[in-house]
Phi, psi and omega in degrees: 000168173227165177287131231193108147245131182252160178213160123137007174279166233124176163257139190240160176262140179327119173104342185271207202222159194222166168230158137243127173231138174234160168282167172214141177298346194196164191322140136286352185323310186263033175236126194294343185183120163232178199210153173272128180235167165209161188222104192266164188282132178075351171225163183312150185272138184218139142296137177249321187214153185205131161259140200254184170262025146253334154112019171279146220223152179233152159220168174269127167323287196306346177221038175263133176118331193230350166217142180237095159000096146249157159230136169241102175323299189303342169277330180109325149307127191256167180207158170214114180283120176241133182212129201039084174300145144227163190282004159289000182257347179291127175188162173269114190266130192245130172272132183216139165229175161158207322281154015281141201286130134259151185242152105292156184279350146126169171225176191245128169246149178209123160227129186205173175256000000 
């Protein structure tokens, strides 16, 4: 397994844009597949983005077009670049890898006016 920290949630306003990076405890260079999760209050945690270790990207229908997958191995980090936030995107954003499934504790996005 590996240690997953995300940073980079806060609040935004309808329309703006966030970056998030989770950290990883150790090289990702060998990790088959990471991913973005998110969790809105009252509802089940959905994938929102997922990268494979060829670098092919995945999104959930509800953020294709606005948000975007990188992973930078030499850094150890994935990041998911968010654009024209709606408030329908406030959730607690999760970093997941694997396999073996790791988590991260998540950071919190809120977007509202």
């Amino acid at each position: 397994q590996v240690q997953l920290v995300e940073s980079g949630g806060g609040l935004v306003q309808p329309g703006g844009s966030l970056r998030l990076s989770c950290a990883a405890s150790r090289s990702i260079f060998s990790i088959v597949v990471m991913g973005w999760y998110r969790q809105a209050p009252g509802k089940q945690r959905e994938s929102v983005a997922r990268i494979n270790i060829t670098g092919n990207t995945n999104y959930a229908d509800s953020v294709k077009g606005r948000f975007t997958i990188s992973r930078d191995n030499a850094k150890n980090t994935v990041y998911l670049q968010m654009n024209s936030l709606k408030p329908e995107d406030t959730a607690v954003y999760y970093c997941n890898a694997g396999p073996p499934e790791s988590w991260g504790q998540g950071t919190q996005v809120t977007v509202s006016s």
